[in-house]
C-alpha positions in Angstrom: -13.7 191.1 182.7 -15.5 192.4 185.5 -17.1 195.7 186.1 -20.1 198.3 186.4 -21.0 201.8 185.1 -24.2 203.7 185.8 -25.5 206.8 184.1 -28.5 208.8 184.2 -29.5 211.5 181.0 -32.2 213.8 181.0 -33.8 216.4 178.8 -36.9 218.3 179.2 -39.2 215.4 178.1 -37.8 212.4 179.7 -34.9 210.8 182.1 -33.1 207.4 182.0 -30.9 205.7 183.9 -28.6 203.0 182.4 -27.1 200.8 184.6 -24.8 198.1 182.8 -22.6 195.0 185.0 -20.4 192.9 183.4 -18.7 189.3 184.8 -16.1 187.0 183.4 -17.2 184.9 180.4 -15.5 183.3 177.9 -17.9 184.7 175.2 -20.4 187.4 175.0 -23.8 187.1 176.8 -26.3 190.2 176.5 -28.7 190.7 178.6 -31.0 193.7 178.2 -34.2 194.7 180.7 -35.8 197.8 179.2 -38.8 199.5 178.3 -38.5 200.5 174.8 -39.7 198.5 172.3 -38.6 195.6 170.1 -36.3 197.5 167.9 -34.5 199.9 170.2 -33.7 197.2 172.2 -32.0 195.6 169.7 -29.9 199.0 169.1 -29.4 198.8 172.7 -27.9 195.0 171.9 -25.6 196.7 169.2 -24.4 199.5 171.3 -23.1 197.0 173.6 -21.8 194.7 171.3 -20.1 197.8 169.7 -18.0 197.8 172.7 -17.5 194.7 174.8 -16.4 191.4 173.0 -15.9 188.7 175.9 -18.6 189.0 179.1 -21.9 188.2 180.5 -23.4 191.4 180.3 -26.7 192.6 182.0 -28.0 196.0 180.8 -30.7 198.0 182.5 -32.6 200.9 181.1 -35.2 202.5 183.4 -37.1 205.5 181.4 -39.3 208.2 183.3 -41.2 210.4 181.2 -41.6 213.9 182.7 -44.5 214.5 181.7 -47.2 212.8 184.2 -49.3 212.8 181.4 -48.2 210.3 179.5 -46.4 208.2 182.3 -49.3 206.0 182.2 -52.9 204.8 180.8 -55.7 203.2 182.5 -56.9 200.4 180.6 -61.1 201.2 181.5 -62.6 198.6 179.9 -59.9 196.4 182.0 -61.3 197.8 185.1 -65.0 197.6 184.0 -64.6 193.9 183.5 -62.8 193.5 187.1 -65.4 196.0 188.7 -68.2 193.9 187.2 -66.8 190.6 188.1 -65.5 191.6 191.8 -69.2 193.1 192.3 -70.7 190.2 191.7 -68.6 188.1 193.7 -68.6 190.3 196.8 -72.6 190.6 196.2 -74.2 193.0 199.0 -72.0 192.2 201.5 -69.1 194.5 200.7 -68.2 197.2 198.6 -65.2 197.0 195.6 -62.2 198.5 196.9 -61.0 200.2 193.4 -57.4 201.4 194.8 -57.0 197.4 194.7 -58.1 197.0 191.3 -55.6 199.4 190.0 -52.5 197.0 191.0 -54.5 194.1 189.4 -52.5 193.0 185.6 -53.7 194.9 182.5 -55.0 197.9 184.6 -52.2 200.7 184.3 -50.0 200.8 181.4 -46.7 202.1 182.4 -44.8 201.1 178.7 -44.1 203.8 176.3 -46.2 204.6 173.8 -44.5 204.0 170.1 -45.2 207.5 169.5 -42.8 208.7 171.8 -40.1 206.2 171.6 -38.3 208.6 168.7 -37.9 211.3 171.8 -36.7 208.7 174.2 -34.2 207.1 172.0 -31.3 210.1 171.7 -31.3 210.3 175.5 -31.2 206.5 176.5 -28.8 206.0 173.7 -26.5 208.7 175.8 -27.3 207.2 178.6 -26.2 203.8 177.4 -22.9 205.2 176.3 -21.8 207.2 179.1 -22.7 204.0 181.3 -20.4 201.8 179.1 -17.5 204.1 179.3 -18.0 203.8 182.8 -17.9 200.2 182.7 -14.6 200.6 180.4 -12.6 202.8 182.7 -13.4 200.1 185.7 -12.2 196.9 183.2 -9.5 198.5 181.9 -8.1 199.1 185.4 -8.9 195.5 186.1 -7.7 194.5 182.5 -3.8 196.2 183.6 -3.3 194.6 186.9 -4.5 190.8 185.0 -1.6 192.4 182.1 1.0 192.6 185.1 0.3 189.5 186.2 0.0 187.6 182.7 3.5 189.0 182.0 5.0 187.8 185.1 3.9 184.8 184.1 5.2 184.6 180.9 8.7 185.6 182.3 8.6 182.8 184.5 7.9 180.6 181.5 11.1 182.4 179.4 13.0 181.6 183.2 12.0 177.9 183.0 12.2 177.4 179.9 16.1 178.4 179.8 16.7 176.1 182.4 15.5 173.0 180.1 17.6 174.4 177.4 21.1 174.4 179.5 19.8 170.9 180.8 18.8 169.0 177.4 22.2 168.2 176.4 23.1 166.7 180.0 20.1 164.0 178.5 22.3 162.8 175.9 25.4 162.6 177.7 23.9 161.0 180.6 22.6 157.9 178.3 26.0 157.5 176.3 27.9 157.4 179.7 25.1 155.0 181.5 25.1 153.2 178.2 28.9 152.5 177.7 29.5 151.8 181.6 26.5 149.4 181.2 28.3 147.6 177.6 31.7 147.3 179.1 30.6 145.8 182.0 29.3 143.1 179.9 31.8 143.2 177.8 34.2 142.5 180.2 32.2 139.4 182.4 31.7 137.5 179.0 34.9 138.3 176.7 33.4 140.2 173.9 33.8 142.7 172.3 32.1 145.3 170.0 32.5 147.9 167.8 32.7 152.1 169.0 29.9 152.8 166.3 27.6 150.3 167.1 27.3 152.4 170.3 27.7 155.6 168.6 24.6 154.8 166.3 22.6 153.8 169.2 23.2 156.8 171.1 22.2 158.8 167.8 19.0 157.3 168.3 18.1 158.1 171.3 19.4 161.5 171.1 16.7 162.4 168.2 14.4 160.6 170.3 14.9 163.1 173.2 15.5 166.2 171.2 13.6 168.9 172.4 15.2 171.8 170.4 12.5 172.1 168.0 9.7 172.6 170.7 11.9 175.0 173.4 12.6 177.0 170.0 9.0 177.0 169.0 7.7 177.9 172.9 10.4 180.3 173.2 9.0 182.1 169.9 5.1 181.7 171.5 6.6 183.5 174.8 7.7 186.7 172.8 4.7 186.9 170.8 2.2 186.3 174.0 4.0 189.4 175.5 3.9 191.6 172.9 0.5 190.9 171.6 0.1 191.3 176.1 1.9 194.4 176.0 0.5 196.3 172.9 -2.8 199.1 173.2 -5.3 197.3 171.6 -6.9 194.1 173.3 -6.2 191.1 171.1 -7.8 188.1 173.3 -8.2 185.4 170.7 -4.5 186.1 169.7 -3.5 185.9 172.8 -5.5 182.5 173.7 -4.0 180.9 170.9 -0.7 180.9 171.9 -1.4 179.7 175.3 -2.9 176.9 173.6 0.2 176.8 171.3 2.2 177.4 174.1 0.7 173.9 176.4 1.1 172.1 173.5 4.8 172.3 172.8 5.3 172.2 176.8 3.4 169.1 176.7 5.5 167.0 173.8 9.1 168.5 175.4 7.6 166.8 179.0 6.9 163.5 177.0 10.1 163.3 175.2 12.6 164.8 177.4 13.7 161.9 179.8 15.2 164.1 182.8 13.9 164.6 186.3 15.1 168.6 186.7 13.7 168.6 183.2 10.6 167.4 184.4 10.4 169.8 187.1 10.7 172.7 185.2 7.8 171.4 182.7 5.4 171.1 185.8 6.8 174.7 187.0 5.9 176.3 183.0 2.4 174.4 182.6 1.3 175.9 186.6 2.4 179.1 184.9 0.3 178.4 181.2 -3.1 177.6 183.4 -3.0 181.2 185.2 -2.2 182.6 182.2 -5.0 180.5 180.3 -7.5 181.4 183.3 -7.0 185.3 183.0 -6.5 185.4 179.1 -9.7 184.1 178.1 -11.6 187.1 180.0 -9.2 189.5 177.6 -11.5 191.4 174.8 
């Protein structure tokens, strides 16, 4: 889900400001821009994998020490080199400018020093965790109205879904009645005639053919799970995109075996409903 938070921590020694976005993706995606080093950026990594499961998430630490003093270092044998070598190139005709050899790579080091990265790290962790439960508060407002909408959805399903129960036994009866009308009307032109059950037997056929009860019992079931799971405090995402899956595929074999126009209807109405559900429900943590 989407969202932002922003925080900023300071002590006497140092201030950061942690600034953390978050978009839809279907897995999680870190990115981290800091200046720490190697292995407080991967604590950084943890923090947020601590608390976001689904997103592409961009993190952005910004340290300032407080101290001027150790804000940054001039690299002087960086700047004797570029002295020497812009001296020579200029000659006599012009003097070296050095305010424009301080912006020139290698010149000022701005990083932290290793040194002080153990008094950095309490206050950029903070910093890190008050932006994330920034970012929580703005996806879980995000994450109730997609929950509202998810279980409309789902009602709509239950709606439709009722609908192709009350109409699945019309199926049957519509084929034995075509069927029979169809037989005596041959019957009849040609003089023959033909046993009840030989009819009977092939109307049982094509009534297991067409039988849907398994599947309408089965996405019926998948329904009430989806809105409980939906429903419940805790953010189960993988649950809930597993049932939708479940849930297309037992909408999908009742559309191939029902042999019904309003049924048909219905199945287009309760797969339309599946795919906003499937959109939303694979941004759910």
């Amino acid at each position: 889900m989407t969202g932002h938070g922003q925080a900023s921590v300071q002590n006497d020694q140092v201030r950061v400001v942690a600034e953390i976005k978050s978009v839809n993706n279907r897995f999680l995606k870190t990115n981290i821009n800091s200046d720490l080093d190697t292995d407080h950026q991967a604590k950084l990594e943890t923090l947020v994998k601590q608390n976001i499961k689904r997103g592409s998430v961009n993190l952005r630490v910004k340290t300032q020490l407080l101290d001027s003093s150790n804000e940054c270092k001039l690299n002087e044998s960086a700047i004797r080199a570029y002295w020497l070598q812009l001296s020579e190139i200029a000659g006599g005709s012009q003097s070296v400018n050095v305010e424009s050899i301080l912006h020139l790579p290698g010149v000022v080091d701005t990083s932290i020093d290793d040194s002080l990265n153990t008094i950095v790290w309490p206050v950029a962790e903070q910093a890190v965790k008050e932006a994330l439960e920034k970012l929580d508060q703005m996806r879980t407002v995000e994450g109730e109205v997609m929950k509202k909408d998810m279980l409309a959805n789902a009602d709509s399903i239950a709606e439709k879904l009722e609908s192709v129960k009350q109409l699945a036994p019309r199926v049957i009866e519509g084929y034995s009645k075509r069927m029979t009308d169809r037989i005596n009307s041959l019957l009849e032109a040609h003089d023959v005639s033909i046993e009840p059950s030989a009819i009977i037997k092939e109307v049982g056929v094509f009534a297991e053919k067409v039988d849907i009860s398994e599947e309408t019992v089965r996405l019926g079931s998948h329904v009430q799970q989806f809105k409980q799971i939906a429903s419940a405090p805790q953010s189960e995402g993988k649950k809930l995109d597993f049932l939708v899956q479940e849930m297309l595929r037992e909408t999908n074999t009742i559309g191939s075996k029902a042999n019904d126009v309003e049924i048909a209807n219905n199945v287009v109405a309760i797969k339309t409903a599946i795919e906003r559900i499937r959109e939303m429900v694979q941004n759910v943590e």
